[in-house]
C-alpha positions in Angstrom: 311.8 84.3 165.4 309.3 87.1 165.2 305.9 86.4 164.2 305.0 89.0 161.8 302.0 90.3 162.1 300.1 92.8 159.8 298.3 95.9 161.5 295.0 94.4 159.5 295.7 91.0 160.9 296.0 92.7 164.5 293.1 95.0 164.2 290.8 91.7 162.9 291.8 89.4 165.2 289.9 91.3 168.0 286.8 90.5 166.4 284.2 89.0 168.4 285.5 89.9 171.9 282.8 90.0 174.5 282.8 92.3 177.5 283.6 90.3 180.3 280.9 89.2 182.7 281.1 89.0 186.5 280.0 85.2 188.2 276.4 85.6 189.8 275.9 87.5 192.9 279.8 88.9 192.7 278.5 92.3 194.3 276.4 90.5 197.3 279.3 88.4 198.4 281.7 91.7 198.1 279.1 93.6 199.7 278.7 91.1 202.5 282.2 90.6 202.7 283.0 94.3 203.7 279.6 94.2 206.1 281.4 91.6 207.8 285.0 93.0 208.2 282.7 96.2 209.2 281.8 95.1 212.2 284.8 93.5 213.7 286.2 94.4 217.1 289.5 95.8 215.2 288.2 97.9 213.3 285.4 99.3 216.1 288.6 99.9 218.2 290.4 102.0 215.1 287.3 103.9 214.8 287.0 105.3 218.4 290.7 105.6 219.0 291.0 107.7 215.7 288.4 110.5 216.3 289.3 113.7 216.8 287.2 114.3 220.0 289.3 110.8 221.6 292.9 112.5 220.1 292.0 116.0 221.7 291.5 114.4 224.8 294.2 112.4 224.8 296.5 115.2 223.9 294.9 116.8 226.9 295.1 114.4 228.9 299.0 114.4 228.5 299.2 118.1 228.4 297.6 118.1 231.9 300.2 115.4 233.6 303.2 116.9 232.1 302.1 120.1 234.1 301.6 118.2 237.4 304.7 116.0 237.1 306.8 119.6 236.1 305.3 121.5 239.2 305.8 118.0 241.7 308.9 118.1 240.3 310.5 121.3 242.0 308.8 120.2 245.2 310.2 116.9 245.4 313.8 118.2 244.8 313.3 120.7 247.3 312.5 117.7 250.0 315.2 115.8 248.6 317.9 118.5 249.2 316.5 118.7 252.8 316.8 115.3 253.5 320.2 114.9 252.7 321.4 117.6 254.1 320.0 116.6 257.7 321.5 113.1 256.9 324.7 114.5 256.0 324.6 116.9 259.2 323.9 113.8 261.1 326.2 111.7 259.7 328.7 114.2 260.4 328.1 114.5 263.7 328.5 110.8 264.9 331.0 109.5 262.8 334.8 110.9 263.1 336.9 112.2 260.8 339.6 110.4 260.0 341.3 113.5 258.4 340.8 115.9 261.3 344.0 117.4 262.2 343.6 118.1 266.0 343.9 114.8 266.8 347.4 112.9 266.9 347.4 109.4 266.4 
């Protein structure tokens, strides 16, 4: 069931189109509808966040506490280790061994 239609019955039957026409005041709602999304808090946020003077500092900022974390870092092993070495000592010291062979049971 194929209609069959002609090329000259095709070419006539778009006769009389009309360019399509926008409703009244189409670009002054669009245009007031982008002012509006414009301005919201989202979009201010997304705006500073996404500026390159914001991301370098950032990156910075990050660059900067890696450093001081990395060079704590060492230190507070270093205090560590001491610590539990004079705990260790101590504890050694006041508590017997239980595997010392000097002493017979």
């Amino acid at each position: 069931m194929k209609p069959n239609f002609t090329s000259e019955e095709i070419v006539n039957s778009l006769e009389g189109i009309e360019r399509a026409q926008p409703t009244p005041f189409l670009y002054t709602r669009v245009h007031a509808r982008l002012l509006k999304h414009q301005h919201s808090p989202e979009i201010n946020f997304f705006k500073f966040v996404t500026r390159p003077a914001f991301v370098l500092g950032m990156v910075l900022l990050i660059v900067f506490m890696n450093g001081y974390f990395m060079m704590n870092r060492t230190n507070l092993f270093d205090t560590q280790e001491e610590v539990g070495q004079s705990l260790a000592v101590e504890y050694g010291q006041n508590t017997p061994n239980p595997y010392d062979l000097n002493e017979a049971p």
